[in-house]
LONUVEX-877702 format. One record per residue (C-alpha): residue number from 1; residue in one letter; x, y, z. Coordinates in Angstrom, 2 decimals. Layout:
LOZA  num  residu        X        Y        Z
LOZA  NUM       A        X        Y        Z
...
This chain:
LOZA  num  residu        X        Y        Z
LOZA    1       X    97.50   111.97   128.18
LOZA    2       X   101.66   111.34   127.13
LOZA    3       X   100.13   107.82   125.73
LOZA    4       X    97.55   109.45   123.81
LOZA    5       X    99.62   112.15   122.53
LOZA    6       X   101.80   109.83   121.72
LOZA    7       X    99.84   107.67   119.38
LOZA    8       X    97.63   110.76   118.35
LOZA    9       X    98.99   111.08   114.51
LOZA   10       X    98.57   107.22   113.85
LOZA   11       X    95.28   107.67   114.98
LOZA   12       X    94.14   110.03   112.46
LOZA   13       X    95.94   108.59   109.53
LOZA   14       X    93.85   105.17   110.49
LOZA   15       X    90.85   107.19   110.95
LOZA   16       X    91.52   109.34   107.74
LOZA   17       X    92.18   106.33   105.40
LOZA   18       X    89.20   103.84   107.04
LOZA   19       X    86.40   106.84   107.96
LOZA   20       X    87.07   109.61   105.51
LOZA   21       X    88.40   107.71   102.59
LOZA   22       X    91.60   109.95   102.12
LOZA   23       X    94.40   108.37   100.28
LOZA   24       X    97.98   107.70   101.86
LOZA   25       X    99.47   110.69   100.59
LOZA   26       X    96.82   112.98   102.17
LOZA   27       X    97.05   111.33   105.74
LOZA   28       X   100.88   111.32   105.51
LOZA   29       X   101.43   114.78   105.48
LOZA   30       X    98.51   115.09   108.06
LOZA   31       X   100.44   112.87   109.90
LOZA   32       X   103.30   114.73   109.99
LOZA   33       X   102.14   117.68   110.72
LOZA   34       X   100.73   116.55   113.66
LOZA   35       X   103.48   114.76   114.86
LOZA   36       X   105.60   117.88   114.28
LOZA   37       X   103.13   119.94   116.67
LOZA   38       X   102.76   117.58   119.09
LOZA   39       X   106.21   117.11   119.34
LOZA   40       X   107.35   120.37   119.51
LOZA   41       X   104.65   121.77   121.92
LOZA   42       X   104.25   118.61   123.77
LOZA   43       X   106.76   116.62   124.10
LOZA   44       X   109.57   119.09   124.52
LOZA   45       X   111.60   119.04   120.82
LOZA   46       X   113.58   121.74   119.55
LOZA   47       X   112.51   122.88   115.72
LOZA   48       X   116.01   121.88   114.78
LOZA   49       X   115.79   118.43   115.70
LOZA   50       X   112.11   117.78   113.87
LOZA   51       X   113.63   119.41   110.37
LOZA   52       X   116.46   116.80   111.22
LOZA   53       X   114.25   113.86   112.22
LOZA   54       X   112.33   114.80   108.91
LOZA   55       X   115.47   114.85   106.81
LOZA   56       X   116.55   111.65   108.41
LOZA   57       X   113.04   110.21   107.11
LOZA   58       X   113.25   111.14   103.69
LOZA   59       X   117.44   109.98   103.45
LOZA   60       X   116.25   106.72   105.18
LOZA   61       X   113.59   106.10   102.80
LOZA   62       X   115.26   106.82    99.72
LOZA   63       X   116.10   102.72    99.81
LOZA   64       X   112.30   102.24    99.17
LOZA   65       X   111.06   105.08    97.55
LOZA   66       X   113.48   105.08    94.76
LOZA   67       X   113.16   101.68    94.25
LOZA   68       X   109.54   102.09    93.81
LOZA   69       X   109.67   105.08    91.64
LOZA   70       X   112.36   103.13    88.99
LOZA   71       X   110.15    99.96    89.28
LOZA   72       X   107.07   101.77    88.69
LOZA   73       X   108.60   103.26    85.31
LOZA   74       X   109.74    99.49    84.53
LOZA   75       X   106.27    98.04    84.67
LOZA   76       X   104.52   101.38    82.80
LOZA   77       X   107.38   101.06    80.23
LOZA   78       X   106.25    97.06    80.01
LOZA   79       X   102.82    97.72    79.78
LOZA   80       X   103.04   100.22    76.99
LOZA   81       X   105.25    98.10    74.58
LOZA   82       X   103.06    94.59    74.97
LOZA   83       X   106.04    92.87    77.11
LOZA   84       X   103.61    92.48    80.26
LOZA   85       X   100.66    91.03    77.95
LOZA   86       X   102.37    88.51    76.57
LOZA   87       X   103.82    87.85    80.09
LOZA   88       X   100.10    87.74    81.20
LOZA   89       X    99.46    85.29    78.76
LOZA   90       X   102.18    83.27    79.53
LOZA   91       X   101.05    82.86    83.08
LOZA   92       X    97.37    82.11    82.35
LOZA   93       X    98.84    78.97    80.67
LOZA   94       X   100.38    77.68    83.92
LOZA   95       X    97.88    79.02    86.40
LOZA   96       X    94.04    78.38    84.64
LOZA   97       X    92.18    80.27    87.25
LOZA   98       X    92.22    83.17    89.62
LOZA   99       X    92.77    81.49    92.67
LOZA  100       X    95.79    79.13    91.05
LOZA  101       X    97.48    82.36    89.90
LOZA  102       X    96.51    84.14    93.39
LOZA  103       X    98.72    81.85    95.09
LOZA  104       X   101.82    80.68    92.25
LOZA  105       X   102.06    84.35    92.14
LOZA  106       X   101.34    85.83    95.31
LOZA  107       X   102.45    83.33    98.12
LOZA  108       X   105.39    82.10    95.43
LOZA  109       X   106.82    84.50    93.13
LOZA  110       X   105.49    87.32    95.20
LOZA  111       X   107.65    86.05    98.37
LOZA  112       X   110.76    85.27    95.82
LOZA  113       X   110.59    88.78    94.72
LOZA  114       X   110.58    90.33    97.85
LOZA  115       X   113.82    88.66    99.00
LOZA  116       X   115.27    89.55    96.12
LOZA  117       X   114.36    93.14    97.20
LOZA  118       X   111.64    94.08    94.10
LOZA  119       X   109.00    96.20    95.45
LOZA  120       X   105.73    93.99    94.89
LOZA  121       X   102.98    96.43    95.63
LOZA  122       X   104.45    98.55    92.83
LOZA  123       X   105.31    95.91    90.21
LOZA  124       X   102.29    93.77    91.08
LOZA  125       X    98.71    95.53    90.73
LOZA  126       X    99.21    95.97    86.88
LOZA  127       X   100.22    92.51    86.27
LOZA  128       X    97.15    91.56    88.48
LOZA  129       X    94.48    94.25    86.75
LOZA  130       X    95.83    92.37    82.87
LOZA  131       X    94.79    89.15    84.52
LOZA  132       X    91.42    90.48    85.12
LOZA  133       X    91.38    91.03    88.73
LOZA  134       X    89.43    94.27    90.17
LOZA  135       X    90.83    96.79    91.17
LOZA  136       X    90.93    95.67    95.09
LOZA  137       X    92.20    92.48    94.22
LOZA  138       X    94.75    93.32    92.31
LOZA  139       X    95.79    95.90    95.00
LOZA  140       X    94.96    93.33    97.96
LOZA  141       X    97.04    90.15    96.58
LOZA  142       X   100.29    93.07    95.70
LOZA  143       X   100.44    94.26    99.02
LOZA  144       X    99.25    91.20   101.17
LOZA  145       X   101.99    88.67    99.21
LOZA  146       X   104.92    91.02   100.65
LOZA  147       X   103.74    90.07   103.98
LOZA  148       X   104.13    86.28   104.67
LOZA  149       X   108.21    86.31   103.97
LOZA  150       X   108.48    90.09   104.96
LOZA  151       X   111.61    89.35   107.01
LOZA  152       X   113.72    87.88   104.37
LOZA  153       X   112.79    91.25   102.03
LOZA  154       X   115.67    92.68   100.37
LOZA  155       X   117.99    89.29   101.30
LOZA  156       X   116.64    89.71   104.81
LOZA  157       X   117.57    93.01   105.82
LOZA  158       X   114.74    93.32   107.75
LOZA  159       X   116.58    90.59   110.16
LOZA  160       X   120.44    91.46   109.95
LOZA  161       X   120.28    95.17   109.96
LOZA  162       X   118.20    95.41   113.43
LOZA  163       X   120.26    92.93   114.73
LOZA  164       X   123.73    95.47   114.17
LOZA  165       X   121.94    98.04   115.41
LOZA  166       X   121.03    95.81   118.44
LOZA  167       X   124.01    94.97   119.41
LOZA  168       X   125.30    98.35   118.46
LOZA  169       X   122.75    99.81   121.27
LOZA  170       X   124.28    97.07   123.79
LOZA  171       X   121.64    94.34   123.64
LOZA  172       X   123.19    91.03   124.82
LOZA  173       X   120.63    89.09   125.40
LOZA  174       X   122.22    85.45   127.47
LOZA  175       X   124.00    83.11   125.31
LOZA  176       X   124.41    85.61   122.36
LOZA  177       X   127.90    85.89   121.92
LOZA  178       X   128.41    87.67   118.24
LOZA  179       X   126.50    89.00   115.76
LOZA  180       X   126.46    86.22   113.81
LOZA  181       X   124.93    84.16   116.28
LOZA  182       X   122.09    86.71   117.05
LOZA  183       X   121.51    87.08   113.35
LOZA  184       X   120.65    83.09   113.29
LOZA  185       X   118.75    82.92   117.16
LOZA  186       X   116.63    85.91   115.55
LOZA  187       X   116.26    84.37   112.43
LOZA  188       X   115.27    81.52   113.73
LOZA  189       X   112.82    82.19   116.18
LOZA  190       X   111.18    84.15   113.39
LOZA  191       X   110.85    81.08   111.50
LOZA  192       X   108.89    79.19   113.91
LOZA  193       X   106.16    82.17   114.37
LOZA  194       X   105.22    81.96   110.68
LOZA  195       X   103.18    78.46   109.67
LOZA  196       X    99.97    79.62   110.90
LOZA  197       X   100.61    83.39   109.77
LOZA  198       X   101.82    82.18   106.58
LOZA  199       X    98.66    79.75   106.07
LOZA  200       X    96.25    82.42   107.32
LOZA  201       X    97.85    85.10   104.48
LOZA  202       X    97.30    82.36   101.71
LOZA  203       X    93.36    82.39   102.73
LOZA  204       X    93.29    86.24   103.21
LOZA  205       X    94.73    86.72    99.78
LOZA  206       X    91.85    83.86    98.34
LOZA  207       X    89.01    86.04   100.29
LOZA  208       X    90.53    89.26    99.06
LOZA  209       X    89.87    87.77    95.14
LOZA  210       X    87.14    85.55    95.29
LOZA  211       X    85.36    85.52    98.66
LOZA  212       X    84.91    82.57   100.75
LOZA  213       X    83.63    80.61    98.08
LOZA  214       X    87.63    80.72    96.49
LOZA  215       X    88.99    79.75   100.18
LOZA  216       X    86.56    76.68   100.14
LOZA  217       X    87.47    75.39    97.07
LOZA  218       X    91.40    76.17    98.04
LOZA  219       X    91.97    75.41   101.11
LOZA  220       X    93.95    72.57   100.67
LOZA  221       X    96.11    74.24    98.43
LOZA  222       X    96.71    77.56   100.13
LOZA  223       X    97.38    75.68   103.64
LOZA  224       X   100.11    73.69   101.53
LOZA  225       X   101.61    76.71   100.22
LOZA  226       X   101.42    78.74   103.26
LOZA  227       X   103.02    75.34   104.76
LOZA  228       X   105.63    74.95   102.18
LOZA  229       X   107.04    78.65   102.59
LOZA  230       X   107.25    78.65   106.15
LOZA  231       X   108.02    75.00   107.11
LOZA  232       X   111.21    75.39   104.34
LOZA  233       X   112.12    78.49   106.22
LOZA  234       X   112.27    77.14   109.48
LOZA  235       X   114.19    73.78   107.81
LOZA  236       X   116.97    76.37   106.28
LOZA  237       X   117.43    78.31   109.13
LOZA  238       X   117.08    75.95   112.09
LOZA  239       X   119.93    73.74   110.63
LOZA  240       X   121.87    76.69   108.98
LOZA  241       X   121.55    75.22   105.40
LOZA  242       X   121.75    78.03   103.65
LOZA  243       X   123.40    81.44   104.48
LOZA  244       X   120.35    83.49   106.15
LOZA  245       X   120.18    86.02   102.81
LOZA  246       X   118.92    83.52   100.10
LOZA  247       X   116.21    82.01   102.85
LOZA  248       X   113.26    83.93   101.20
LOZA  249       X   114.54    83.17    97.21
LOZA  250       X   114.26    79.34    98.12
LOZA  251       X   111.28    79.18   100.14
LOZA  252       X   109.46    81.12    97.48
LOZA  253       X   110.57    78.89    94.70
LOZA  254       X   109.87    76.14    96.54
LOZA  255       X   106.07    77.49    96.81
LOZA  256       X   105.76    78.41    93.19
LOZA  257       X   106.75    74.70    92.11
LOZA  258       X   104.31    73.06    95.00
LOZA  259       X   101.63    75.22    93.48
LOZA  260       X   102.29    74.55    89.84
LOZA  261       X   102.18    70.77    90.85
LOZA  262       X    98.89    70.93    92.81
LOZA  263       X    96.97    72.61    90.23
LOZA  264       X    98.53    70.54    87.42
LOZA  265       X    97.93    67.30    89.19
LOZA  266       X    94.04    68.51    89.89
LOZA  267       X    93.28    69.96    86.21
LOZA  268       X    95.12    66.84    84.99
LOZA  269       X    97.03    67.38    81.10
LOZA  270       X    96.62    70.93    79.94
LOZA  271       X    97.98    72.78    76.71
LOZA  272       X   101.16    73.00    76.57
LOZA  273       X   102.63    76.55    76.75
LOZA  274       X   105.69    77.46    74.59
LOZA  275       X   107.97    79.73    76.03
LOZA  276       X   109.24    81.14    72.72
LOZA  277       X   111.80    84.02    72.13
LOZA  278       X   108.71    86.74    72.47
LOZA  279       X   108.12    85.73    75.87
LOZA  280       X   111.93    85.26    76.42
LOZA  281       X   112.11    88.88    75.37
LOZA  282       X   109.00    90.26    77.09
LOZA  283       X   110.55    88.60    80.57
LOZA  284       X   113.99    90.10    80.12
LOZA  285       X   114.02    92.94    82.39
LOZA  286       X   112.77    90.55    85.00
LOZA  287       X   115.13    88.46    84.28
LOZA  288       X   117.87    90.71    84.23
LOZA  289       X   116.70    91.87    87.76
LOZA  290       X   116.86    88.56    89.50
LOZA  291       X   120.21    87.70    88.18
LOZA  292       X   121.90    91.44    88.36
LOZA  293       X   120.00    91.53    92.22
LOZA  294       X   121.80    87.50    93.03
LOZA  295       X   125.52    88.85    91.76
LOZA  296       X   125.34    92.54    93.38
LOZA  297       X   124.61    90.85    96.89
LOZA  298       X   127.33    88.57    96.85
LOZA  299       X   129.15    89.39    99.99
LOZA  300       X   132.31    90.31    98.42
LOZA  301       X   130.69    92.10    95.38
LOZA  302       X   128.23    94.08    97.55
LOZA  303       X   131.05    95.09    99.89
LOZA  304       X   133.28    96.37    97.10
LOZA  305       X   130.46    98.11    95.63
LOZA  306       X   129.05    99.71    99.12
LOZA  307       X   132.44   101.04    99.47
LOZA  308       X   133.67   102.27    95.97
LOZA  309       X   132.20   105.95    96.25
LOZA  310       X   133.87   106.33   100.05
LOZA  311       X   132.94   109.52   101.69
LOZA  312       X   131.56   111.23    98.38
LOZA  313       X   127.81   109.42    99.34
LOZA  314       X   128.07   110.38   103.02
LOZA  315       X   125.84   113.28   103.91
LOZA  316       X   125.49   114.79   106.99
LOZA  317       X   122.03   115.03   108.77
LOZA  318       X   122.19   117.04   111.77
LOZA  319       X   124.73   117.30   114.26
LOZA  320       X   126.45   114.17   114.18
LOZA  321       X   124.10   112.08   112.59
LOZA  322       X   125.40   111.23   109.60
LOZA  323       X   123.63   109.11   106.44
LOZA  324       X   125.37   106.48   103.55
LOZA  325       X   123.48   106.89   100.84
LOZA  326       X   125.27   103.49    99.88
LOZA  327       X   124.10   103.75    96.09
LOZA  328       X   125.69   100.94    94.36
LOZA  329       X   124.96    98.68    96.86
LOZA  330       X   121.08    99.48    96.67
LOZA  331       X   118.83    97.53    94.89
LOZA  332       X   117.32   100.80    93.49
LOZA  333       X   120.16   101.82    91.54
LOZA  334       X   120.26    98.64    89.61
LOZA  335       X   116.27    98.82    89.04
LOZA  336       X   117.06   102.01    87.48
LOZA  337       X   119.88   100.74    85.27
LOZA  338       X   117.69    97.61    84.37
LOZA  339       X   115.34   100.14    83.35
LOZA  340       X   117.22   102.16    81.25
LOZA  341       X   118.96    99.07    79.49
LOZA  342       X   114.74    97.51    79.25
LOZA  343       X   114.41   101.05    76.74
LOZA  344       X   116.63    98.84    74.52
LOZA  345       X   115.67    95.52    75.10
LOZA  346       X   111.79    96.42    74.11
LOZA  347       X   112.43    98.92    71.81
LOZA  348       X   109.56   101.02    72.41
LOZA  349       X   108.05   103.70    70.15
LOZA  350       X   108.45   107.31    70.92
LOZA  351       X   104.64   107.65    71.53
LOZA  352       X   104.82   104.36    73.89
LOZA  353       X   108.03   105.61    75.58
LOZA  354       X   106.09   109.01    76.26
LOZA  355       X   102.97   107.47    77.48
LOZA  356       X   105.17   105.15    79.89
LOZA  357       X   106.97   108.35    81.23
LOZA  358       X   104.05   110.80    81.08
LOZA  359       X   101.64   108.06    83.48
LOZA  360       X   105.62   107.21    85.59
LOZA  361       X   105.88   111.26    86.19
LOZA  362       X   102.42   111.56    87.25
LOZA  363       X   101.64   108.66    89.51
LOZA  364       X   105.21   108.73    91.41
LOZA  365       X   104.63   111.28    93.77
LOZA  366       X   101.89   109.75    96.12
LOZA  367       X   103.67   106.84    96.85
LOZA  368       X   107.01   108.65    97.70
LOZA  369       X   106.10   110.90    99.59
LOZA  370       X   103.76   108.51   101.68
LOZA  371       X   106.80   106.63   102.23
LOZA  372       X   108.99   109.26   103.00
LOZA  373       X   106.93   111.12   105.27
LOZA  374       X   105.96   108.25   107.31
LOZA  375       X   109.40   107.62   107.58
LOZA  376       X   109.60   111.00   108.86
LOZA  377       X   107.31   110.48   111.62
LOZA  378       X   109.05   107.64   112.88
LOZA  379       X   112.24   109.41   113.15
LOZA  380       X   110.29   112.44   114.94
LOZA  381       X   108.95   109.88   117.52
LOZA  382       X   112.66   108.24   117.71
LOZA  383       X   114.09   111.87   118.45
LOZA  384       X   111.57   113.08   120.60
LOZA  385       X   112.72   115.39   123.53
LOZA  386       X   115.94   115.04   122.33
LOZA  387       X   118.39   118.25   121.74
LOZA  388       X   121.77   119.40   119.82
LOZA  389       X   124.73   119.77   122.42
LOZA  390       X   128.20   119.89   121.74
LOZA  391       X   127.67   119.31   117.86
LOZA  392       X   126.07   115.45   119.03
LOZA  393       X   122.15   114.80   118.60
LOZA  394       X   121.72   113.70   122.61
LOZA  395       X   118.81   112.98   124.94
LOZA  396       X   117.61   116.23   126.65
LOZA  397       X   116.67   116.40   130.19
LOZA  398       X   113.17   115.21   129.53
LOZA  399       X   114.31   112.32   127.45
LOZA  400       X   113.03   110.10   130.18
LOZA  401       X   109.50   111.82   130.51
LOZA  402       X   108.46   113.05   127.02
LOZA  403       X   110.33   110.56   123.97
LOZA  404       X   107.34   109.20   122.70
LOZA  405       X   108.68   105.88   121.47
LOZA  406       X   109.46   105.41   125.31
LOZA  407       X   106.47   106.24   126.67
LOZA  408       X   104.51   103.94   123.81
LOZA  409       X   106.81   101.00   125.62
LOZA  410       X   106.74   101.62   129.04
LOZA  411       X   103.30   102.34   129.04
LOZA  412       X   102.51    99.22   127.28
LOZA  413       X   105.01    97.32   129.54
LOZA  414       X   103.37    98.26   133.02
LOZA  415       X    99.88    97.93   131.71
LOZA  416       X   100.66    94.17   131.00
LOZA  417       X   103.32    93.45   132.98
LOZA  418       X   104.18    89.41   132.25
LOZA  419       X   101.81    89.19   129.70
LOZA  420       X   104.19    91.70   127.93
LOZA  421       X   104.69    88.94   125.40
LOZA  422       X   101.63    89.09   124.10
LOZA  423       X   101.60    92.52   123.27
LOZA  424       X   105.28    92.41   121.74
LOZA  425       X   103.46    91.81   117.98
LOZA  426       X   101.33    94.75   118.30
LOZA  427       X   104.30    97.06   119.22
LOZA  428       X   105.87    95.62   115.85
LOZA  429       X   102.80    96.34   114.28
LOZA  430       X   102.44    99.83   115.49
LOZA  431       X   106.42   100.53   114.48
LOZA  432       X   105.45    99.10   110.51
LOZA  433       X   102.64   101.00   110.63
LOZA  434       X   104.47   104.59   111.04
LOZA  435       X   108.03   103.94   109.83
LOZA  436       X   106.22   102.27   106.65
LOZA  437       X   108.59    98.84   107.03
LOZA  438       X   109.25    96.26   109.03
LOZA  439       X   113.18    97.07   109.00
LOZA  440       X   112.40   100.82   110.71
LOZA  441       X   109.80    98.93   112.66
LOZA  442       X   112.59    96.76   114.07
LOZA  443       X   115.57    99.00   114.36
LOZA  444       X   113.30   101.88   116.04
LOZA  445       X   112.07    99.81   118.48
LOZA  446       X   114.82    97.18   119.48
LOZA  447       X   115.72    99.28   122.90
LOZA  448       X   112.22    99.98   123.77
LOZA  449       X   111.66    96.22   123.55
LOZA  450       X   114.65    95.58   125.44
LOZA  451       X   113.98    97.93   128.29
LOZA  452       X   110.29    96.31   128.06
LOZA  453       X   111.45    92.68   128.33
LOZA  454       X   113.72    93.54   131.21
LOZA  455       X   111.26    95.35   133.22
LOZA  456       X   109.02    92.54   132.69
LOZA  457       X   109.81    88.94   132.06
LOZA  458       X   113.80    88.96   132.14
LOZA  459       X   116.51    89.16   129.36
LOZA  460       X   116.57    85.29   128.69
LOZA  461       X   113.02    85.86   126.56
LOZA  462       X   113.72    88.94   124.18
LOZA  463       X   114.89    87.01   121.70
LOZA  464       X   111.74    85.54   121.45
LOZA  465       X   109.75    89.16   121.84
LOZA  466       X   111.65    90.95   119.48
LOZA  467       X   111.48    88.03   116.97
LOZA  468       X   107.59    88.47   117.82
LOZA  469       X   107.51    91.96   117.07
LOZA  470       X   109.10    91.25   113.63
LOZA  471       X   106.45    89.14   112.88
LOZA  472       X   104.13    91.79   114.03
LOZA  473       X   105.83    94.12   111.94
LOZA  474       X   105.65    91.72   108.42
LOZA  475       X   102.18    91.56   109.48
LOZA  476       X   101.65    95.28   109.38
LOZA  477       X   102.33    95.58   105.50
LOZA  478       X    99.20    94.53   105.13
LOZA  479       X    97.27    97.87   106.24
LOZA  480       X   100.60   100.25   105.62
LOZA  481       X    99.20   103.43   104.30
LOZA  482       X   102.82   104.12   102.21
LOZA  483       X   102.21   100.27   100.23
LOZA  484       X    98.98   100.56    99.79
LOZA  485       X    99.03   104.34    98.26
LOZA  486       X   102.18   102.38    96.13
LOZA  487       X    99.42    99.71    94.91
LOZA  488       X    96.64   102.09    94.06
LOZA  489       X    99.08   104.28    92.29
LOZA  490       X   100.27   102.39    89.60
LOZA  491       X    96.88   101.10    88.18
LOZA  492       X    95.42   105.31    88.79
LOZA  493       X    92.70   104.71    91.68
LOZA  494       X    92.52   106.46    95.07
LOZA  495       X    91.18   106.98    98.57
LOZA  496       X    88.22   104.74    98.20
LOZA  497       X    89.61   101.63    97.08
LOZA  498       X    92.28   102.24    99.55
LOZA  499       X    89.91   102.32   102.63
LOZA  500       X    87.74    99.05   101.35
LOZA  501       X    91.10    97.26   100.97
LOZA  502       X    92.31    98.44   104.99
LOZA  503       X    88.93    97.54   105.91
LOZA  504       X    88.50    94.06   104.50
LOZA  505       X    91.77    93.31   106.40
LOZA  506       X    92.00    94.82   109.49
LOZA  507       X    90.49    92.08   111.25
LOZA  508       X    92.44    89.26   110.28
LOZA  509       X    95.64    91.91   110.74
LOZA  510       X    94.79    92.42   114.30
LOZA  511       X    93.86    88.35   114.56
LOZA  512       X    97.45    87.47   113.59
LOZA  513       X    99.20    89.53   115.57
LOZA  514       X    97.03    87.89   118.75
LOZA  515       X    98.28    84.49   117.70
LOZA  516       X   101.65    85.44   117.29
LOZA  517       X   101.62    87.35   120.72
LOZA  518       X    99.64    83.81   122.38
LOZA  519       X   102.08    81.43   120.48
LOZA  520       X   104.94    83.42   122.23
LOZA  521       X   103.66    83.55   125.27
LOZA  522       X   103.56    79.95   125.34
LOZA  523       X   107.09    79.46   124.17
LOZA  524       X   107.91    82.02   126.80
LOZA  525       X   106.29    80.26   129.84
LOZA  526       X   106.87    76.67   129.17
């Protein structure tokens, strides 16, 4: 019953979105509200602690939700004055055909843009829908090419943020001296889990536009693609070529210039495409993102900027819990002045610059609060059966018995026992799945999977789990309610297009994360 109870709001939201058809935003305040109840009458949590859990979610997820809403208005405001037509057109002159610009954009500049911390499942679907992709596609191909580099999102925060908190909570796994050195073990051992995920998410997005019939006349190409982004990965990090933040960047430019050659060797000669001063123009605000995103996380830069506003962005939570809201070192706040400074660049008219804000105003809301609130949950589980005492957020005398993220891991660890590593993945995918990211996925969970990995196959192979559970957790983009309600919002569809898309992936998603938990099993055991 604890287990159930445990998992009992994820199992409506999947059974909202795939049975009923609601969209994110419904099932994430159903969500919620369940885990609120169930948490409070259950599992032993004062009311104090859920409003702060919930708080914490929101703060927390302001680093994704505000970067959404700011590139959502950048895209509408691109759309309305021509900039992302003739940016359309530009592409269709290096990329002929669906599949060609399914995987230059997706695997390639969709993996480059998520290290560089752009939000892909809201910049994406519009560019996708102009290129004449359906609906599903263009929402598919947007959410599934975040997944194959999810780690290195946002110069690999996803991978150097757990591993603080890590070692913050006391995890020392043997021969890990310093951070730095877990930062490259993890990274590393991420690496080598992604050729066949990375291959497998090149074919998924192919099936996703075209069918089989687009993965049998691709397969070569998307296997080299897949190939090229994870095999360069593994090359960077295994030999420390490059500092562990700039990983993704390469290994998705490196995939955008293997698929431009492919296709251009295969087509043979094709027209010429001039990249004149309109297109120079219509690209600017990209532009000006990559390059503003590469100075402001420059070590020294991004440190001088995370601490210029001192205290004055520290807000307290609840008790002691207190929240950075770290706002010039976010790559939100410099989507939103790229934004404001695109007004200027393209010049739009004051009916265009009202359509772009009327469609930004109305379509924001579903995607943050999906976000947020799933965030939420996640922190509820985290703070389950835990109590204020003393003016510190501690764990209560049921800690032990009733926090849910415990009993999720324990549970999981004695019903497997040494083939724990096998189910690591899945735990990583469950984490992505509520906390709406792979970075909540793998800060919430490091200490379950710690306590998991010691109670079952020894300390010497967590590295390897909780590199496994990443993986799990990059995986789990692909059916997160919060990205895919992100997706469907910024091209105006709904429930129904989000269930078909969850459906026509679940599969595979579940399929990965088995051959990321058997591939560590065998590094594990032999």
């Amino acid at each position: 019953m604890d287990f159930f109870l445990s998992i009992f709001p994820i199992l409506v939201v999947l059974i909202g979105m795939l049975a009923f058809h609601r969209s994110g935003t419904f099932v994430s305040v159903v969500g919620w509200l369940l885990a609120v109840l169930v948490a409070n009458y259950y599992f032993k949590t004062p009311w104090d602690v859920l409003l702060g859990a919930t708080l914490m979610g929101f703060v927390k997820a302001l680093g994704i939700t505000l970067a959404v809403v700011f590139t959502m208005f950048l895209i509408f405001l691109m759309r309305e004055t021509g900039a992302l037509k003739k940016i359309i057109e530009y592409v269709k002159g290096i990329a002929k055909t669906k599949e060609e610009q399914t995987l230059f954009i997706g695997m390639g500049f969709g993996s480059l843009s998520t290290a560089l911390g752009m939000v892909t499942p809201a910049m994406f679907p519009p560019i996708f829908l102009l290129l004449g992709f359906s609906p599903i596609a263009a929402i598919g191909v947007s959410i599934l090419c975040y997944d194959p580099l999810t780690s290195f999102a946002l110069f690999t925060i996803p991978l150097t943020l757990p591993s603080k908190v890590a070692m913050a909570f006391g995890i020392k796994p043997p021969g890990i001296e310093n951070l730095n050195e877990f930062i490259w073990d993890y990274t590393f051992k991420v690496t080598v889990l992604l050729p066949v995920i990375s291959v497998i998410f090149a074919f998924l997005m192919l099936k996703v536009v075209g069918g089989k019939e687009a993965i049998r006349r691709n397969w070569k190409s998307a296997t080299l693609a897949g190939l090229v982004l994870s095999l360069s990965a593994i090359i960077i990090a295994g030999f420390r070529i490059l500092p562990v933040e700039i990983i993704g960047i390469v290994s998705g430019m490196l995939t955008m210039i293997t698929v431009y050659f492919i296709y251009r060797r295969n087509n043979g000669e094709q027209e010429r495409i001039s990249f004149n001063r309109d297109v120079f123009k219509a690209c600017l605000p990209f532009i000006l993102l990559i390059l503003i995103s590469l100075v402001v996380n420059i070590p020294s830069i991004k440190n001088n900027l995370e601490n210029l506003l001192g205290k004055n962005e520290v807000i307290s939570i609840i008790a002691d819990k207190k929240e950075d809201l770290n706002i010039l070192g976010n790559v939100w706040f410099w989507i939103m002045v790229v934004s404001i400074i695109s007004i200027f660049i393209l010049k739009p008219s004051g009916t265009q610059l009202k359509n772009a804000t009327y469609t930004w105003f109305t379509r924001i809301w579903g995607p943050f609060f999906a976000y947020s609130l799933f965030f939420a949950v996640a922190f509820i589980m985290a703070w389950s059966a835990m109590e204020v005492a003393n003016g510190k957020l501690i764990p209560s005398q049921y800690f032990a018995q009733y926090n849910m993220d415990r009993i999720i891991g324990i549970t999981l660890a004695n019903l497997f026992g040494p083939a724990y590593p096998f189910i690591a993945p899945f735990l990583g995918l469950f984490g992505a799945f509520v906390g709406g990211s792979e970075t909540a996925s793998n800060v919430l969970f490091a200490k379950i999977q710690w306590e998991a990995t010691l109670s079952t196959v020894g300390a010497g192979a967590f590295m390897w789990i909780y590199a496994a559970h990443a993986v799990g957790g990059g995986i789990a983009s692909a059916i997160t309610p919060s990205k895919i309600t992100n997706a469907a919002a910024t091209i105006g569809v709904g429930g129904k297009e989000e269930a078909q898309f969850i459906k026509a992936v679940l599969v595979p998603v579940v399929l990965m994360c088995a051959i990321v938990g058997a591939m560590t099993m065998i590094i594990i055991y032999l």
